[in-house]
C-alpha positions in Angstrom: 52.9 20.9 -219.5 50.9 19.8 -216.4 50.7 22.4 -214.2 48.5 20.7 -211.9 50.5 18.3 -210.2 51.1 19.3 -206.5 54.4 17.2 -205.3 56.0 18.1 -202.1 57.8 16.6 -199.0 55.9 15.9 -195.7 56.1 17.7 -192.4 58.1 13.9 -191.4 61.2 15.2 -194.3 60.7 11.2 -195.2 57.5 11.3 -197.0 56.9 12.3 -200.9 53.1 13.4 -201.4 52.0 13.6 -205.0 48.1 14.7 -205.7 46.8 15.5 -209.3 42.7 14.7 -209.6 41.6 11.8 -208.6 45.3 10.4 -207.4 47.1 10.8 -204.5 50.2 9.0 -203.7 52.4 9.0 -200.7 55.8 7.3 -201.3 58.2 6.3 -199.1 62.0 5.3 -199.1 65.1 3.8 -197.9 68.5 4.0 -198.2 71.2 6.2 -198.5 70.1 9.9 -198.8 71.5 10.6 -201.9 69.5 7.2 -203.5 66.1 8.5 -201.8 66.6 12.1 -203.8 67.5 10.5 -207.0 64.6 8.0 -206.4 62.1 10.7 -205.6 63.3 12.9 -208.4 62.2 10.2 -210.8 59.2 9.3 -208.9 58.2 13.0 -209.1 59.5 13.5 -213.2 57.1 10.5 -214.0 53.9 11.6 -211.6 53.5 14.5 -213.5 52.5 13.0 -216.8 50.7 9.9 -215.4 46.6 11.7 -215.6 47.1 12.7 -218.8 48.2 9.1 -219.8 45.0 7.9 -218.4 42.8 10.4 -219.5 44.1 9.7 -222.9 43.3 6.1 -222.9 39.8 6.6 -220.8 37.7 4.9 -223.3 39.7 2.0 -223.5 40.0 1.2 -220.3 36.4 1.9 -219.7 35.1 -1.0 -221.6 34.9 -4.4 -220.5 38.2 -6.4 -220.3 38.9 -9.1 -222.5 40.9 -12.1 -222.5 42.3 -11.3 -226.2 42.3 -8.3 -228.2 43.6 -5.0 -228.6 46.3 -3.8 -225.8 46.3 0.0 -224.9 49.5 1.9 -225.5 50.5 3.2 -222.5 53.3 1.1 -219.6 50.3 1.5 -216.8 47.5 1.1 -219.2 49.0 -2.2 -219.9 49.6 -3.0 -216.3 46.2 -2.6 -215.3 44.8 -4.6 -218.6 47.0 -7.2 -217.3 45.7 -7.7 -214.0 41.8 -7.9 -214.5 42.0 -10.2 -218.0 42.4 -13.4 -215.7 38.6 -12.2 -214.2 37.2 -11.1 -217.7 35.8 -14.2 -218.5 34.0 -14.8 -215.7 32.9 -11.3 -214.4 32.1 -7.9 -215.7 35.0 -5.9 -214.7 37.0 -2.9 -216.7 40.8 -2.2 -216.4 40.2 0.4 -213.9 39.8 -2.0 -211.3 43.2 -1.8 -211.4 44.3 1.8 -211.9 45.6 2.8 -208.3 47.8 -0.7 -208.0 49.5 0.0 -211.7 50.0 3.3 -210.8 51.6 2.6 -207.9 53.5 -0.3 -208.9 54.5 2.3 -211.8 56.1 4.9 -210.1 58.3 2.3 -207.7 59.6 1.2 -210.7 60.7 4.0 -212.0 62.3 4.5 -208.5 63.9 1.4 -207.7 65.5 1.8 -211.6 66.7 5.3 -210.9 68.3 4.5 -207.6 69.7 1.5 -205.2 67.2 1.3 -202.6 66.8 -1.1 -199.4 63.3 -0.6 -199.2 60.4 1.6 -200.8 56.9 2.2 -200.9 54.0 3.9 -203.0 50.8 3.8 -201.5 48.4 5.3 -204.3 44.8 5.7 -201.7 45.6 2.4 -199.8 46.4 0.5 -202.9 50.5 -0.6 -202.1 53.3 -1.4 -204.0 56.4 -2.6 -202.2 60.3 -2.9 -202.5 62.6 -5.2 -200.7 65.9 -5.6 -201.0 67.1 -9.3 -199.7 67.1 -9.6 -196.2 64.4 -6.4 -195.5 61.1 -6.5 -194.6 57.9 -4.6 -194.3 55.1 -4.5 -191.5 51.4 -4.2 -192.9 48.6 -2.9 -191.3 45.0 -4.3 -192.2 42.1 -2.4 -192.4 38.0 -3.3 -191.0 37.1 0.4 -192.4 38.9 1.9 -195.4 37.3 4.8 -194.8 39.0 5.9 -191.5 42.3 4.3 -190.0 40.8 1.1 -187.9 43.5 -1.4 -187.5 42.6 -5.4 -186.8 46.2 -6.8 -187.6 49.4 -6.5 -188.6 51.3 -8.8 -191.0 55.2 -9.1 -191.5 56.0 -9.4 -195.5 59.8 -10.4 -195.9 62.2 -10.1 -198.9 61.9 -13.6 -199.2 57.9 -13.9 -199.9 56.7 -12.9 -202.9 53.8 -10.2 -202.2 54.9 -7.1 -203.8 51.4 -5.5 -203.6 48.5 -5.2 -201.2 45.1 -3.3 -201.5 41.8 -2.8 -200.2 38.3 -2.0 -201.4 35.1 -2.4 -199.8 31.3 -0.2 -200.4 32.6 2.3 -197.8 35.9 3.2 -199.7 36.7 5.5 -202.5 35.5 3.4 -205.5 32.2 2.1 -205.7 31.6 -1.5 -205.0 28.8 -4.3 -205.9 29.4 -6.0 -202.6 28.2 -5.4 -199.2 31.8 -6.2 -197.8 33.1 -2.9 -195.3 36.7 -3.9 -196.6 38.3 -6.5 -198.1 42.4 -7.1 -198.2 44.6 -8.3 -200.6 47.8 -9.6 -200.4 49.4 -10.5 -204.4 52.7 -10.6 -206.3 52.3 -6.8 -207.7 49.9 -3.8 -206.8 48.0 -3.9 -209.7 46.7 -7.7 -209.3 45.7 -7.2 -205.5 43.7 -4.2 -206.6 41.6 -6.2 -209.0 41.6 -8.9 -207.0 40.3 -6.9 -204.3 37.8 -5.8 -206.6 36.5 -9.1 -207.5 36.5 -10.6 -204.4 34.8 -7.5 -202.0 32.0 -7.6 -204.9 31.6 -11.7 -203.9 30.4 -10.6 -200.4 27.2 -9.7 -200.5 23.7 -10.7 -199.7 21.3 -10.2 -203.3 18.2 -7.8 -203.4 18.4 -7.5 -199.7 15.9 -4.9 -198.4 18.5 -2.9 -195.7 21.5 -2.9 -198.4 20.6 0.0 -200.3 21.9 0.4 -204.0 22.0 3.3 -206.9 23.2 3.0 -210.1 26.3 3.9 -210.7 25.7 6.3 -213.5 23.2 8.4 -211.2 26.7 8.9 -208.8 29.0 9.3 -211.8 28.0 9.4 -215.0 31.5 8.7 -216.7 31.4 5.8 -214.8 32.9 2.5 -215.7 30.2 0.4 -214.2 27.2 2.3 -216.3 23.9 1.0 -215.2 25.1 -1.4 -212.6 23.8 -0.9 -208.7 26.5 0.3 -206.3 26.3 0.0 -202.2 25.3 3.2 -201.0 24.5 1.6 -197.7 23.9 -1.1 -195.5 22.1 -1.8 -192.6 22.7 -3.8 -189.3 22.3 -7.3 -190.6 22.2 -11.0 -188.5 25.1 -12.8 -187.6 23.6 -15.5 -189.7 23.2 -12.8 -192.8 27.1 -11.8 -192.1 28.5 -14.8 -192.6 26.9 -15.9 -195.6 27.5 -12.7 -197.3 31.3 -13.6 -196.3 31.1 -17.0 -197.1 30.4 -16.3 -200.9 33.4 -14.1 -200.8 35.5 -16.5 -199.1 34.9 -19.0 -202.0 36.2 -16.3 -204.7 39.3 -15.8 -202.1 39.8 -19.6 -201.7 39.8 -20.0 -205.5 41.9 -16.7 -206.4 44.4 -18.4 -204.0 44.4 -21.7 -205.6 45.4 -20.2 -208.6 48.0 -18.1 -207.5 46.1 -14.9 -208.4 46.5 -13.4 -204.8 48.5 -14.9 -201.5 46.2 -14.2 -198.7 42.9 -12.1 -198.1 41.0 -10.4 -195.3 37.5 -9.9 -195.7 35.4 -7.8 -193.0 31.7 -7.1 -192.7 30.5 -5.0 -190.0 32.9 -6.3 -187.0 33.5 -10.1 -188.7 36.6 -10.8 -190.0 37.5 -13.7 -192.0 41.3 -14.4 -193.2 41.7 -16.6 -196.4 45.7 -17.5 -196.3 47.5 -20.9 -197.1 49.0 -22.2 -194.3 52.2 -22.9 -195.9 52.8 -18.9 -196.1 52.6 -18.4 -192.3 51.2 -14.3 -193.3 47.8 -14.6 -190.9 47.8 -11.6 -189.0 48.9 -10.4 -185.5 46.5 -8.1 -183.4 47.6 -4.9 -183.5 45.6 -1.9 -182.2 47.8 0.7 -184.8 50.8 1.3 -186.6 52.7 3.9 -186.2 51.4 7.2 -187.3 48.3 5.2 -188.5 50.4 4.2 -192.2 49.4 0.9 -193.4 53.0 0.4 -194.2 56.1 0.8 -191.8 59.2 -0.5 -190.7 
C-alpha cells in the first residue's frame, strides 16, 4: 500500500492537493457539494496508485516513441503513448513528454465518471485538464515565466470549443528543454496532447550552438533521464531583438503546422519579454491582457 501519498484539502475548503514524488496535483470542482466529495473521493482512491503505475512501466516509456509497436499496459501509460506517436516520426521524443497531461487528464476522468459535475479541473505542475458541462466556461491564464506566476493574458475556453487541455513548458520550468523558449502555451483537445505538443514546439525555439545559451547534457543533471546524452538549456543570455525573433520564428512554424493538423488549437510562445500567439482566426481564443488571475491559478471562474 502507498503510504506516501499526501492528499488533503486547501486552507480555500475548495481545493484538493495531491503530492507523491515528482507529482503534484491541485484539483478543483464544481457542483453540488455532495458531487465534489464523491468526485474528490475518486480522484483521491486513484492518486494513490498512479507512481507506482509509472514507475512500473519506466523503461517503456523511457524509450523513443514509435508510430507502431508494442503499447504499455497501463490507462495513463497509454494516454501518454498516444499523444507523442504523431511527433515520433519526425522528432526524438519519449512518452514522458506527456506524463503530467495524462495524469491529469486521468484523474478528471475518474471524477467526472464518479460524479455529475458542472465544471472541474486538474492542474498536474501547470499541465491542465478541463471539464465543462454545456453552457460553462473556464478563464485561462497564460504564462511568460513558468517558473513564477507572471501573467500576459487571459483566454475564455467555453463548453462549446473543444480544448480540454492546456500546458506549458519552456528551459526555465520543471522539465528540461532543448529550446531556448522562457515558456511556451498550448491549447489542445486533451491534456496529454498539449503537453507533448508543448514539448515539441518550445524545443523548435531556439537559436543552434549559440555562445550565451548554455547547455549540459541531460544525463550529467539526471541520470535516469529520458533525454540521455542530449544538451538541455541551463541558461540563456540577453540576446538581440533580431536573435529573439528568429529563435521564435522556428517555433512558430512547428505551431503553425501542429495547428494545421489539428494536433493543438492555439499556442503562445515567449522568449525573454516577446510574445508570439499562433491561433486560427476562426476560433476567436487570442488572449486578453490581464495583469493576474485571481489568487495567481492559471485556471478560474
Amino acid at each position: 500500500m502507498n503510504n506516501r501519498a499526501q492528499i488533503r484539502i486547501l486552507p480555500d475548503g475548495r481545493r484538493l492537493h495531491m503530492h507523491d514524488g515528482p507529482i503534484d496535483v491541485i484539483v478543483e470542482a464544481f457542483g453540488a457539494v455532495s458531487e465534489i466529495e464523491v468526485a474528490y473521493r475518486a480522484a483521491a482512491a486513484r492518486f494513490v496508485g498512479v507512481l507506482d503505475e509509472l514507475c512500473g512501466e519506466l523503461a517503456f516509456l523511457r524509450r523513443p516513441a514509435r508510430t507502431d509497436g508494442d503499447l504499455p499496459s497501463g490507462a495513463i501509460a497509454r494516454r501518454m503513448l498516444a499523444a507523442v506517436r504523431p511527433y515520433a516520426s519526425q522528432v526524438f521524443i519519449t512518452s514522458m513528454a506527456a506524463v503530467a497531461g495524462a495524469v491529469a487528464e486521468e484523474l478528471l476522468e475518474i471524477m467526472t465518471s464518479a460524479a455529475k459535475l458542472s465544471r472541474a479541473y486538474v492542474n498536474d505542475g501547470g499541465d491542465i485538464a478541463l471539464h465543462l458541462a454545456p453552457g460553462e466556461k473556464f478563464v485561462v491564464g497564460m504564462v511568460e515565466l513558468p517558473d513564477r506566476a507572471s501573467l500576459f493574458g487571459t483566454t475564455s475556453i467555453t463548453s462549446c470549443d473543444p480544448i480540454r487541455g492546456i500546458a506549458t513548458s519552456g528551459w526555465r520550468g520543471r522539465s528540461f528543454s532543448l529550446g531556448i523558449a522562457d515558456a511556451v502555451t498550448i491549447l489542445a483537445d486533451t491534456a496529454a496532447m498539449a503537453d507533448a505538443a508543448a514539448t515539441v514546439v518550445a524545443n523548435a525555439v531556439d537559436l543552434p550552438a549559440h555562445p550565451r545559451v548554455v547547455r549540459v547534457r541531460a544525463c550529467d543533471l539526471a541520470p535516469d533521464s529520458d533525454l540521455g546524452e542530449r544538451l538541455v538549456t541551463q541558461s540563456v543570455g540577453e540576446l538581440t531583438p533580431d536573435e529573439i525573433r528568429d529563435a521564435l520564428e522556428a517555433g512558430i512554424r512547428v505551431a503553425e503546422s501542429l495547428c494545421g493538423s489539428v494536433l493543438i488549437r492555439a499556442a503562445a510562445l515567449n522568449l525573454q519579454g516577446e510574445t508570439r500567439i499562433v491561433v486560427p482566426v476562426e476560433t476567436g481564443l487570442a488572449p486578453s491582457p490581464s495583469p493576474a488571475t485571481r489568487d495567481g491559478s492559471p485556471v478560474h471562474a
